[in-house]
mmCIF file of the N, C-alpha and C atoms, coordinates in Angstrom:
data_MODEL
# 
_entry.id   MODEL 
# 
loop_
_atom_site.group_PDB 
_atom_site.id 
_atom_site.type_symbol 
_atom_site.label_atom_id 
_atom_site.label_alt_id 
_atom_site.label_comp_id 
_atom_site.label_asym_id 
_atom_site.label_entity_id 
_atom_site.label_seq_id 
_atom_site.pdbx_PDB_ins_code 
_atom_site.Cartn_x 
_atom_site.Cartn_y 
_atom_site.Cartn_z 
_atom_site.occupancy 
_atom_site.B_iso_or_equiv 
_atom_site.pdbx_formal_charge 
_atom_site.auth_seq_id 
_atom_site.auth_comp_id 
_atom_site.auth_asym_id 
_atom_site.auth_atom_id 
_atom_site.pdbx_PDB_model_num 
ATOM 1   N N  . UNK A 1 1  ? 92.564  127.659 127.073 1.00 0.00 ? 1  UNK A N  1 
ATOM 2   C CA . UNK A 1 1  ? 93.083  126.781 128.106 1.00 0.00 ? 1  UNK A CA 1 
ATOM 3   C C  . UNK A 1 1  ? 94.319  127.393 128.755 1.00 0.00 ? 1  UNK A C  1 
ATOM 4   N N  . UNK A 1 2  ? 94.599  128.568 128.947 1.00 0.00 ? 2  UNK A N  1 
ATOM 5   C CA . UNK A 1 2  ? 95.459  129.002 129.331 1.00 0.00 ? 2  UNK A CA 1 
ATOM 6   C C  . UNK A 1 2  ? 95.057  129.770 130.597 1.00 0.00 ? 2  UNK A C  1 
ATOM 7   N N  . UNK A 1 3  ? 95.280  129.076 131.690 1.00 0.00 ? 3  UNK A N  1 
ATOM 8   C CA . UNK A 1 3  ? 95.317  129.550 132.947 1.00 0.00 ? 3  UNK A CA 1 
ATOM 9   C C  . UNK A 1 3  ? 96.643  130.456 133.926 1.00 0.00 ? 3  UNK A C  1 
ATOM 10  N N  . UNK A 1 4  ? 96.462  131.802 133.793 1.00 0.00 ? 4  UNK A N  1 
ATOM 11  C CA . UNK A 1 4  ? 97.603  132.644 134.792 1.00 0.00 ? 4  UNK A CA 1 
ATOM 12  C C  . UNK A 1 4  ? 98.279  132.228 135.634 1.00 0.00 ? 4  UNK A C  1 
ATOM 13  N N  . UNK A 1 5  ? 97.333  131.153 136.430 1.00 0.00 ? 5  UNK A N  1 
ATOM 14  C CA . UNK A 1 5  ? 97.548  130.853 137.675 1.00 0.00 ? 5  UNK A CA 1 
ATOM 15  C C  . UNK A 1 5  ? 98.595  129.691 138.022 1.00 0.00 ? 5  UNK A C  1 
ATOM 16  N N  . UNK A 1 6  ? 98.448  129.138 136.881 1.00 0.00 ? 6  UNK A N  1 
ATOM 17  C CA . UNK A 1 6  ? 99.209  127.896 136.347 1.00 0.00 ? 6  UNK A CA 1 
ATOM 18  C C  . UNK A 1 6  ? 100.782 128.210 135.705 1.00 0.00 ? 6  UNK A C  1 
ATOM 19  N N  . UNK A 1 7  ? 100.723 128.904 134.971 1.00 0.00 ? 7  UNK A N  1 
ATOM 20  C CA . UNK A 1 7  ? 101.894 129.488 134.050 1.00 0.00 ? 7  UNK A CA 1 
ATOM 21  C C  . UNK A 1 7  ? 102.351 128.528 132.970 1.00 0.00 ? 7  UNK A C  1 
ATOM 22  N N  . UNK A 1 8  ? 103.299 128.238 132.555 1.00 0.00 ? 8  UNK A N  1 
ATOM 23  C CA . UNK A 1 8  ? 104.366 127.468 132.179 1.00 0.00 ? 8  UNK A CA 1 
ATOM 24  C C  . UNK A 1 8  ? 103.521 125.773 131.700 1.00 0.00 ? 8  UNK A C  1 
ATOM 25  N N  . UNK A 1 9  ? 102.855 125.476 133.203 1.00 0.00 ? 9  UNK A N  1 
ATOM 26  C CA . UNK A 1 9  ? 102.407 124.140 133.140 1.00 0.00 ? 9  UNK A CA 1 
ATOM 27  C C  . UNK A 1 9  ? 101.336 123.357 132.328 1.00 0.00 ? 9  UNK A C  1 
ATOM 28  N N  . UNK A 1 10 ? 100.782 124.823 132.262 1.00 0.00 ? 10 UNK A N  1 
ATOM 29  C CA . UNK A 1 10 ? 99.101  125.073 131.337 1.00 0.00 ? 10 UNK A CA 1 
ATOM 30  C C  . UNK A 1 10 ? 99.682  124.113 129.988 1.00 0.00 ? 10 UNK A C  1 
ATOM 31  N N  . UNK A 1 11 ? 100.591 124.060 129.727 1.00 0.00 ? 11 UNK A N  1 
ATOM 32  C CA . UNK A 1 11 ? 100.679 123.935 128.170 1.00 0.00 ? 11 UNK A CA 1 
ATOM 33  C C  . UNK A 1 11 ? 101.977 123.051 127.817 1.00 0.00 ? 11 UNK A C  1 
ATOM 34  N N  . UNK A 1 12 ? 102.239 122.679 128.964 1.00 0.00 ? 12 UNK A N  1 
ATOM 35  C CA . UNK A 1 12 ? 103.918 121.676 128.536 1.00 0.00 ? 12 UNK A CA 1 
ATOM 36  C C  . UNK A 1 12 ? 103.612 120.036 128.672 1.00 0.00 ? 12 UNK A C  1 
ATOM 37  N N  . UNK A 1 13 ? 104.282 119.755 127.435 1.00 0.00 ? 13 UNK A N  1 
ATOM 38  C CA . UNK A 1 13 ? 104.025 118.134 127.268 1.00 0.00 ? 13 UNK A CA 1 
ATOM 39  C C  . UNK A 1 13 ? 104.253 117.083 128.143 1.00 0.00 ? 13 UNK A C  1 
ATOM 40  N N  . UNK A 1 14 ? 105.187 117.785 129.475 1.00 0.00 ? 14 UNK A N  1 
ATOM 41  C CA . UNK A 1 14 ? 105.279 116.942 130.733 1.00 0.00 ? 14 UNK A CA 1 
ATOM 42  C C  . UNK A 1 14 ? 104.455 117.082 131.931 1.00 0.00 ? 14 UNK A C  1 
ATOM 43  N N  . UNK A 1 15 ? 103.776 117.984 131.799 1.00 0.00 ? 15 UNK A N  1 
ATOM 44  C CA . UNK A 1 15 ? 102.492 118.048 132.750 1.00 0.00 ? 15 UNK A CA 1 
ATOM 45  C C  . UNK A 1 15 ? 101.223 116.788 132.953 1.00 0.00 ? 15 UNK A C  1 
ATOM 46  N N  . UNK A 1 16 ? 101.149 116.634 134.293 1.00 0.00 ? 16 UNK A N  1 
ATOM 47  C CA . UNK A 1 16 ? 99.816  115.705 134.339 1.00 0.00 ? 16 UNK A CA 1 
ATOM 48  C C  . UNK A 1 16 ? 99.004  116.251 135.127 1.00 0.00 ? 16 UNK A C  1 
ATOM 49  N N  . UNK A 1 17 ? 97.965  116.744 134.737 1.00 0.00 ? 17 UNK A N  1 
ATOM 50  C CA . UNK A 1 17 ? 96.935  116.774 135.479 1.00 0.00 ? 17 UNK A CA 1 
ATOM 51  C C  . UNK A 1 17 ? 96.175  116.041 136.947 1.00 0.00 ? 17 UNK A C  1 
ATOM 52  N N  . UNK A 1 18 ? 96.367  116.345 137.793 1.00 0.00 ? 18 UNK A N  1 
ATOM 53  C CA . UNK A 1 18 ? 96.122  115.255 138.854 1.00 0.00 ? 18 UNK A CA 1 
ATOM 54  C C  . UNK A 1 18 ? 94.399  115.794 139.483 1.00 0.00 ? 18 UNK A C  1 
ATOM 55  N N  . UNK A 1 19 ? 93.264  115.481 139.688 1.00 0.00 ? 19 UNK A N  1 
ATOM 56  C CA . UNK A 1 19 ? 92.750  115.828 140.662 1.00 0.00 ? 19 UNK A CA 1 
ATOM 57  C C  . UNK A 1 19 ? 92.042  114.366 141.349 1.00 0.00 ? 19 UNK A C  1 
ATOM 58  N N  . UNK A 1 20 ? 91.687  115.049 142.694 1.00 0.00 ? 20 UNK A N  1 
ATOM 59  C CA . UNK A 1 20 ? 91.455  114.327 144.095 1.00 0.00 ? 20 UNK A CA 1 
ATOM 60  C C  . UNK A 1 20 ? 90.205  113.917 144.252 1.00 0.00 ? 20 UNK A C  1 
ATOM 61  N N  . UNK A 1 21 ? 89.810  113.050 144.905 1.00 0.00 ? 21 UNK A N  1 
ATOM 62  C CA . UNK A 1 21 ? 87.976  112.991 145.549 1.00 0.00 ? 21 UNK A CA 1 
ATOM 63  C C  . UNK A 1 21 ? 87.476  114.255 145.609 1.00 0.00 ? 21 UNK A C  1 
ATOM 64  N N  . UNK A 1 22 ? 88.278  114.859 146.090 1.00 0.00 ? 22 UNK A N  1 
ATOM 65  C CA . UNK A 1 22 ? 87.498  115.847 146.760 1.00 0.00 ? 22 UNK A CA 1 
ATOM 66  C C  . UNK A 1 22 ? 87.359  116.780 145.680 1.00 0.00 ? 22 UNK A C  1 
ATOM 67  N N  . UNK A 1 23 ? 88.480  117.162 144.541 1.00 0.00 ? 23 UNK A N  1 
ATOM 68  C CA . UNK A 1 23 ? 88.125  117.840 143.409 1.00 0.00 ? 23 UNK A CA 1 
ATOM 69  C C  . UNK A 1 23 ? 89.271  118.852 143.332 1.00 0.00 ? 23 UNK A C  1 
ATOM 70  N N  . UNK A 1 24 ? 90.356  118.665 144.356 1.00 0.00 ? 24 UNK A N  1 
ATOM 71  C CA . UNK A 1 24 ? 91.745  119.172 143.894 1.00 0.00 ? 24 UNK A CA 1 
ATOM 72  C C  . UNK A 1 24 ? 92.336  118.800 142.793 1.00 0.00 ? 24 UNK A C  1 
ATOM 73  N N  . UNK A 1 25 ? 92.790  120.314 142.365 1.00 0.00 ? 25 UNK A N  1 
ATOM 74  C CA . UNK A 1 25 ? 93.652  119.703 140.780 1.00 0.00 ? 25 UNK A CA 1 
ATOM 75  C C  . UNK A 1 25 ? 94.964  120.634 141.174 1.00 0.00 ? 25 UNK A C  1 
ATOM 76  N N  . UNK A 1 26 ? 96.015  119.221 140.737 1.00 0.00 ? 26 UNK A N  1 
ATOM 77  C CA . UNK A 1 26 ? 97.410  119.217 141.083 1.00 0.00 ? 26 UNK A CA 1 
ATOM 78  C C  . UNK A 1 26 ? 97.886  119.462 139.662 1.00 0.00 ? 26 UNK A C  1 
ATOM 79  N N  . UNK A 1 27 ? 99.028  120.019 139.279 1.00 0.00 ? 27 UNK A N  1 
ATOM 80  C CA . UNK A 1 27 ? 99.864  120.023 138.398 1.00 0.00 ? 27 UNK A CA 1 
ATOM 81  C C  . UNK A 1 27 ? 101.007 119.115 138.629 1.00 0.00 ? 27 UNK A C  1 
ATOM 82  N N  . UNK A 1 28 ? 101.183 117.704 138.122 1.00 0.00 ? 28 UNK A N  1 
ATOM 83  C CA . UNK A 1 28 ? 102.228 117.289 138.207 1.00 0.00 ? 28 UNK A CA 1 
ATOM 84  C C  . UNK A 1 28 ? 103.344 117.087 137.133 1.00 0.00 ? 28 UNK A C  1 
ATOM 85  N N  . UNK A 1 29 ? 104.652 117.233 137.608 1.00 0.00 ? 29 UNK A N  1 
ATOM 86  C CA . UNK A 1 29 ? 105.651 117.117 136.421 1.00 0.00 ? 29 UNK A CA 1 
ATOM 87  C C  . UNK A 1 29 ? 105.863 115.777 135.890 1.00 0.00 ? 29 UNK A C  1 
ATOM 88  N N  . UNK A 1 30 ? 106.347 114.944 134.842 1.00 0.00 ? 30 UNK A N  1 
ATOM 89  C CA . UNK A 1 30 ? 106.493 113.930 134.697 1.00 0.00 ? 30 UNK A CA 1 
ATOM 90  C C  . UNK A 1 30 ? 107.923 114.287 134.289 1.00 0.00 ? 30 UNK A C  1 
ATOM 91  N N  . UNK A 1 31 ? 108.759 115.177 134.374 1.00 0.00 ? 31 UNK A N  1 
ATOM 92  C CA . UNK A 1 31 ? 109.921 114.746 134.132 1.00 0.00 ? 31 UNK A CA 1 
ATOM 93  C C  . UNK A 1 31 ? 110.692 114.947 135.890 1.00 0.00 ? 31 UNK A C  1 
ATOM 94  N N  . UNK A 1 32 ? 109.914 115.072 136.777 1.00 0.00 ? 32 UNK A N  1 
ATOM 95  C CA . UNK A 1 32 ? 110.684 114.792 138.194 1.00 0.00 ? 32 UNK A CA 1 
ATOM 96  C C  . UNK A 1 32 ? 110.820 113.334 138.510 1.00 0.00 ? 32 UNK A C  1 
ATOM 97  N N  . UNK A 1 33 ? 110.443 112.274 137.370 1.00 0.00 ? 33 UNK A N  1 
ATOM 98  C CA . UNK A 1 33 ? 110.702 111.027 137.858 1.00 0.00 ? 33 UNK A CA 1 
ATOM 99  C C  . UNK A 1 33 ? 111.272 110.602 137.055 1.00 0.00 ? 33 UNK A C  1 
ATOM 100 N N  . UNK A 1 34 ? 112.426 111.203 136.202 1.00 0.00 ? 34 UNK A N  1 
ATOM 101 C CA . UNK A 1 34 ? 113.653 110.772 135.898 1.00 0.00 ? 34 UNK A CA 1 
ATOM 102 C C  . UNK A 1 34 ? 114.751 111.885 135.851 1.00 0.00 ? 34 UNK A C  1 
ATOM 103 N N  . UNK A 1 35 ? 114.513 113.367 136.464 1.00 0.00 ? 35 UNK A N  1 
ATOM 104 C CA . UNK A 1 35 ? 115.526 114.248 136.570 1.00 0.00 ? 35 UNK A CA 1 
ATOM 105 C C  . UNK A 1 35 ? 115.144 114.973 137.812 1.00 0.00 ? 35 UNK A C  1 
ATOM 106 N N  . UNK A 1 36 ? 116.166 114.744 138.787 1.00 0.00 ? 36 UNK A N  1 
ATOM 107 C CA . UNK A 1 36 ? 115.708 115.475 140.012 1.00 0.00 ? 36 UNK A CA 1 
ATOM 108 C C  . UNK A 1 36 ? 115.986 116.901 140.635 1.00 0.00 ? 36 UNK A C  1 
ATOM 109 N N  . UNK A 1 37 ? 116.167 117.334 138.688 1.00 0.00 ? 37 UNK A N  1 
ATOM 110 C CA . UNK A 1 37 ? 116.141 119.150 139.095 1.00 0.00 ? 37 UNK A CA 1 
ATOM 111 C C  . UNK A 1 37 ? 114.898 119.744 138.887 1.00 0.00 ? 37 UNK A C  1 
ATOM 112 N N  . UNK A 1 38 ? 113.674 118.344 138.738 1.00 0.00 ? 38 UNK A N  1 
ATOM 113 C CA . UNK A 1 38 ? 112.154 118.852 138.773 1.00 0.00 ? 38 UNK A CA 1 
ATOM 114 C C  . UNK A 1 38 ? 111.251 118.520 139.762 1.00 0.00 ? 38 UNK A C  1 
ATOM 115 N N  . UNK A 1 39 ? 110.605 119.313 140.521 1.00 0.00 ? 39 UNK A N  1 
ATOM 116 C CA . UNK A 1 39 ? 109.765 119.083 141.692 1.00 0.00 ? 39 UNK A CA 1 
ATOM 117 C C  . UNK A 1 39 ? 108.968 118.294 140.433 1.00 0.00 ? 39 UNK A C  1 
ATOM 118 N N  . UNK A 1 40 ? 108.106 117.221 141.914 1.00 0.00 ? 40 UNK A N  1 
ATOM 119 C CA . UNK A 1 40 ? 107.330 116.645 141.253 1.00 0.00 ? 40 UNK A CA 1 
ATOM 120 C C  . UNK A 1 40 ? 105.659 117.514 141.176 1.00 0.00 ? 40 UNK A C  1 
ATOM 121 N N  . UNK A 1 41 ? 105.710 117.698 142.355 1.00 0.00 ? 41 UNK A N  1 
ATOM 122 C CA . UNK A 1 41 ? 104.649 119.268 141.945 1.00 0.00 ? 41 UNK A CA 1 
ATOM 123 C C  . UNK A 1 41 ? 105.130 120.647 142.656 1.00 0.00 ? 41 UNK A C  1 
ATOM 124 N N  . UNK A 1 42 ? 105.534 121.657 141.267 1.00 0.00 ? 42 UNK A N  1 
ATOM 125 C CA . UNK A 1 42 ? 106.034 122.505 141.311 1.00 0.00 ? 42 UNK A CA 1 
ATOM 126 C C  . UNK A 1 42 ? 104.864 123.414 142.268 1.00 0.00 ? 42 UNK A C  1 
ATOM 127 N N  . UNK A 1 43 ? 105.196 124.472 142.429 1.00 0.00 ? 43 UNK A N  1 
ATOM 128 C CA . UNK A 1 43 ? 104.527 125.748 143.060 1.00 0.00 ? 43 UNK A CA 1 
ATOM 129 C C  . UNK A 1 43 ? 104.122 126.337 142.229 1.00 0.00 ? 43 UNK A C  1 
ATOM 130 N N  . UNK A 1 44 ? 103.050 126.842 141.872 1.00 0.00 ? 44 UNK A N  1 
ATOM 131 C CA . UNK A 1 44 ? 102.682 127.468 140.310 1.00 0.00 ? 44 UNK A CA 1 
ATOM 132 C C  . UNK A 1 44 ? 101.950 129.280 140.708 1.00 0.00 ? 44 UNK A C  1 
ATOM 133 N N  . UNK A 1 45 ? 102.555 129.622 140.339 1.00 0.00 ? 45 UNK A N  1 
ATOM 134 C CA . UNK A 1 45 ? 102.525 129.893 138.622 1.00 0.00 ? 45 UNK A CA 1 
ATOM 135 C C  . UNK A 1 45 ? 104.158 129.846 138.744 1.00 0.00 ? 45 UNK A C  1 
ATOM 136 N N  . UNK A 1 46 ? 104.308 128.796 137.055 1.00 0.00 ? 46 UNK A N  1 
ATOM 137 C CA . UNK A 1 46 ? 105.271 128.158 136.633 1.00 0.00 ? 46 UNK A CA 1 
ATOM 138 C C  . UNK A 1 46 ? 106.090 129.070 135.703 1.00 0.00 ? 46 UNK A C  1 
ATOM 139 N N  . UNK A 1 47 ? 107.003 130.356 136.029 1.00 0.00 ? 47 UNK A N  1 
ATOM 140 C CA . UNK A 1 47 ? 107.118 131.279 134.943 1.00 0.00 ? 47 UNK A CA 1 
ATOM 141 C C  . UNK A 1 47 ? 108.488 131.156 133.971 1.00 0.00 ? 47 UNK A C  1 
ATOM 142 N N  . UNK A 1 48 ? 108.957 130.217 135.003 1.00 0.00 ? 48 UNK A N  1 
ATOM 143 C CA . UNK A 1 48 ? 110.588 129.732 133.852 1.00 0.00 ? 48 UNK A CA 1 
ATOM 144 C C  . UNK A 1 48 ? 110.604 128.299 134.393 1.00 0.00 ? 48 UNK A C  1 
ATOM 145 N N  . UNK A 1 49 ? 111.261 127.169 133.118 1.00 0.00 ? 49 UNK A N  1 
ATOM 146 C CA . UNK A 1 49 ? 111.619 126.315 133.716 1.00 0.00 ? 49 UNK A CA 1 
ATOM 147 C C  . UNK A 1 49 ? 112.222 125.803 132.716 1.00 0.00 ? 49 UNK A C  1 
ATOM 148 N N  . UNK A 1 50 ? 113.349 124.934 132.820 1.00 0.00 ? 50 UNK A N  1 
ATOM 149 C CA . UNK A 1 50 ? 114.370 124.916 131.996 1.00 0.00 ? 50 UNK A CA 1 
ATOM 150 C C  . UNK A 1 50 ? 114.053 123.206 131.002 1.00 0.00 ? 50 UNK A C  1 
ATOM 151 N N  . UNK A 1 51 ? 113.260 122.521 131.545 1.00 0.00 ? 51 UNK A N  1 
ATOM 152 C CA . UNK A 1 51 ? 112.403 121.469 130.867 1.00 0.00 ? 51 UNK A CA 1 
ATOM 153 C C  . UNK A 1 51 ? 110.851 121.800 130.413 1.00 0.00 ? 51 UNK A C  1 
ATOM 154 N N  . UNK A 1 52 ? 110.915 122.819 130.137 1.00 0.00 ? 52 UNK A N  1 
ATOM 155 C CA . UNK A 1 52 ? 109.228 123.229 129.204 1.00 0.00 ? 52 UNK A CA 1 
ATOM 156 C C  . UNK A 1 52 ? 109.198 123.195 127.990 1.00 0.00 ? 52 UNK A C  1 
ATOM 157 N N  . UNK A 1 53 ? 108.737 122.309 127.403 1.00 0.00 ? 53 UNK A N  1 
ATOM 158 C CA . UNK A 1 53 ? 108.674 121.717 125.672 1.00 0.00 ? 53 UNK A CA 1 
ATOM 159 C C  . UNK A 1 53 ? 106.825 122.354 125.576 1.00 0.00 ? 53 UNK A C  1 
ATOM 160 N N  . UNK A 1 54 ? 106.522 123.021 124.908 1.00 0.00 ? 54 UNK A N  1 
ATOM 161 C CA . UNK A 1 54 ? 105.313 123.207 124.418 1.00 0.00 ? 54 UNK A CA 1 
ATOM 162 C C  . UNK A 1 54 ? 104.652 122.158 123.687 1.00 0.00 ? 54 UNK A C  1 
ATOM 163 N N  . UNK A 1 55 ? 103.255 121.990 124.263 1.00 0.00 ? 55 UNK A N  1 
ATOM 164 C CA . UNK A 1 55 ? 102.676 120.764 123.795 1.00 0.00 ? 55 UNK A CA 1 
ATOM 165 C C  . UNK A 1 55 ? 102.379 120.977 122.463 1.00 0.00 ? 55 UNK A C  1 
ATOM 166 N N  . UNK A 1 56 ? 102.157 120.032 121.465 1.00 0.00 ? 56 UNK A N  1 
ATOM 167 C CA . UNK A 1 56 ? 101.429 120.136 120.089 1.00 0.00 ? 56 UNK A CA 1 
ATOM 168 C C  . UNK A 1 56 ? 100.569 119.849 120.127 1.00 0.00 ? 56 UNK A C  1 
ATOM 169 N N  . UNK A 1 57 ? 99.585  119.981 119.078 1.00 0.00 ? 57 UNK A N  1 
ATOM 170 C CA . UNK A 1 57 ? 98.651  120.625 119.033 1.00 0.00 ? 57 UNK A CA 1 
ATOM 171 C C  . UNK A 1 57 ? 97.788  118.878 119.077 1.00 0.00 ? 57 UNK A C  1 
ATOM 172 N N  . UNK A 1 58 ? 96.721  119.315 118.875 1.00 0.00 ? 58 UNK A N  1 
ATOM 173 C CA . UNK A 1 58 ? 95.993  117.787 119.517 1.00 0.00 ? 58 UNK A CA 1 
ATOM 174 C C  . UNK A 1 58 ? 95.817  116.864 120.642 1.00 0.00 ? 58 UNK A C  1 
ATOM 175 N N  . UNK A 1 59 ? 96.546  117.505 121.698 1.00 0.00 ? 59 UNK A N  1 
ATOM 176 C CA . UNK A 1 59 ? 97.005  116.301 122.754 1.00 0.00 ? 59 UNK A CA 1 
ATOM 177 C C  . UNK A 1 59 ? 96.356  117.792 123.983 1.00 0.00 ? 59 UNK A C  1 
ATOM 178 N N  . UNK A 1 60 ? 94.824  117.256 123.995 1.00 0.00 ? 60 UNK A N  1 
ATOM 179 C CA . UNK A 1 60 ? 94.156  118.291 125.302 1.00 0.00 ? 60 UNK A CA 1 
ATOM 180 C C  . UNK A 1 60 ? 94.413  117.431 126.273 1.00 0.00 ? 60 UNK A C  1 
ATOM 181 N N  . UNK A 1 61 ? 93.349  118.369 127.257 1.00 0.00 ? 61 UNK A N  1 
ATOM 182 C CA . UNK A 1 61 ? 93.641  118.110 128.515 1.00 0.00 ? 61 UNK A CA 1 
ATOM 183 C C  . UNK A 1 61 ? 93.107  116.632 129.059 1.00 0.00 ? 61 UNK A C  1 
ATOM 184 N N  . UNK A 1 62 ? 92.512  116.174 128.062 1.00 0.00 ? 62 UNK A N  1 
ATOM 185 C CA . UNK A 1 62 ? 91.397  115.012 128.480 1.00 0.00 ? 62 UNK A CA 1 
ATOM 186 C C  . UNK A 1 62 ? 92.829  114.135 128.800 1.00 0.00 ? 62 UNK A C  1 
ATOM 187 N N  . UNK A 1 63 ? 93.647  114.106 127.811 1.00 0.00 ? 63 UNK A N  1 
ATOM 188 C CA . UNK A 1 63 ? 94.846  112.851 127.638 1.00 0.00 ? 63 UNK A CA 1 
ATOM 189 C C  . UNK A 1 63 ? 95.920  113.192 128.772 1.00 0.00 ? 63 UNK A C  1 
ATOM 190 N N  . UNK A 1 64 ? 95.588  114.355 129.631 1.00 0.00 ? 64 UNK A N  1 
ATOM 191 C CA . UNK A 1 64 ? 96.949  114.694 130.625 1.00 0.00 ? 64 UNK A CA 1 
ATOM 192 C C  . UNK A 1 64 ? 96.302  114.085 132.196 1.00 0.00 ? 64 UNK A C  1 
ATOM 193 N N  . UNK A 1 65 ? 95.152  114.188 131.894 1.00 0.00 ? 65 UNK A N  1 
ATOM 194 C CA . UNK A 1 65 ? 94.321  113.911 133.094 1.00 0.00 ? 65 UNK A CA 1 
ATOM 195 C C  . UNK A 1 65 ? 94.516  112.670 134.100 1.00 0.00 ? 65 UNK A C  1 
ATOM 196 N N  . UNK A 1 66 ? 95.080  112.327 135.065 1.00 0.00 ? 66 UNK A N  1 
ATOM 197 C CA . UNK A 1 66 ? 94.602  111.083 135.877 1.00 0.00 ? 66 UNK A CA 1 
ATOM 198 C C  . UNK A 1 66 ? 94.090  111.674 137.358 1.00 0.00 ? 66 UNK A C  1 
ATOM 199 N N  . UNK A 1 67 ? 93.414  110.526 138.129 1.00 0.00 ? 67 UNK A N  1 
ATOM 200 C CA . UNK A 1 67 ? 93.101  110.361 139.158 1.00 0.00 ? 67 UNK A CA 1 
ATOM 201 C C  . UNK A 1 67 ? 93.587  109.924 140.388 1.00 0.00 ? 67 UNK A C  1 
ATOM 202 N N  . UNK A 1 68 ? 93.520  110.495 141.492 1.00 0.00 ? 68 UNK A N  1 
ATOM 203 C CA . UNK A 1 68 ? 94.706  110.048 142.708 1.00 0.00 ? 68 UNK A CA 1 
ATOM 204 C C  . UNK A 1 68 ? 93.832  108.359 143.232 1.00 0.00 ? 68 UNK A C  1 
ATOM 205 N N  . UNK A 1 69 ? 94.785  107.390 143.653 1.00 0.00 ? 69 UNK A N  1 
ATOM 206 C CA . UNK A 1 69 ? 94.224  106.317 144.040 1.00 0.00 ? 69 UNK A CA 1 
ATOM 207 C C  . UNK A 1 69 ? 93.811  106.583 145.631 1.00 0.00 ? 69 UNK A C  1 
ATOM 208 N N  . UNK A 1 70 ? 93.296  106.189 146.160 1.00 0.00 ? 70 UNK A N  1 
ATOM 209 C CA . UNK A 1 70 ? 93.105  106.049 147.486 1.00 0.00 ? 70 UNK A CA 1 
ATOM 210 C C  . UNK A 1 70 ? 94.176  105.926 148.284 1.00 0.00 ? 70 UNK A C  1 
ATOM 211 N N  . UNK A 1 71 ? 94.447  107.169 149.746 1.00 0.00 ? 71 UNK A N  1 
ATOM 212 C CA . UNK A 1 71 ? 95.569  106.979 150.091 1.00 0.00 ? 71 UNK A CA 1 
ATOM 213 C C  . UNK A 1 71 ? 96.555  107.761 149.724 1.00 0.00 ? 71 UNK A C  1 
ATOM 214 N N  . UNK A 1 72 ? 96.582  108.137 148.630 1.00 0.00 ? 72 UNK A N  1 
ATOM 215 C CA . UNK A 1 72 ? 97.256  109.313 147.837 1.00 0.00 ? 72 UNK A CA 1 
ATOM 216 C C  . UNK A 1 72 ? 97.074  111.375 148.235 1.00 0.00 ? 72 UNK A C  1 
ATOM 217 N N  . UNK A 1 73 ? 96.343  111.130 148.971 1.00 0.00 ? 73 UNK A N  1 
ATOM 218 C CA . UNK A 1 73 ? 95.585  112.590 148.996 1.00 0.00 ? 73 UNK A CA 1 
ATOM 219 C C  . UNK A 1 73 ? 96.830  113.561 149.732 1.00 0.00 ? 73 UNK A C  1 
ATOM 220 N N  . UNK A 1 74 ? 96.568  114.512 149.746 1.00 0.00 ? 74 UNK A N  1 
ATOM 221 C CA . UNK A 1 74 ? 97.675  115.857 150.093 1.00 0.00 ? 74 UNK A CA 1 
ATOM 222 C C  . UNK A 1 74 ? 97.370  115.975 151.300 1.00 0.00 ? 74 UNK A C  1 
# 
């Protein structure tokens, strides 16, 4: 599960997975909505960032995953 393209985000416990109708997948931060030295979606590949906690082990991608509501799209 480790994607290049991604960096950093592939694997940190504040990441959410976002994708779209259409089948865009966003990397979003969950700590840009309580510290606003974090984009809420960074530019990736993610190669330093000073809030990256490595996820433990058990917690895939199924549990990071949500869906954009309608209205939401990029």
């Amino acid at each position: 599960m480790t994607d290049p393209a991604v960096g950093l985000c592939e694997t940190c416990q504040w990441v959410r997975i976002v994708t779209n109708r259409r089948g865009s997948v966003f990397y979003r931060c969950s700590r840009a909505e309580t510290d606003p030295r974090f984009v809420r979606y960074p530019p990736l590949p993610v190669l330093e960032c000073p809030g990256y906690e490595r996820r433990g082990p058990g917690a895939g991608a199924d549990s990071l995953a949500e869906t954009e509501r309608d209205g939401d799209e990029r």
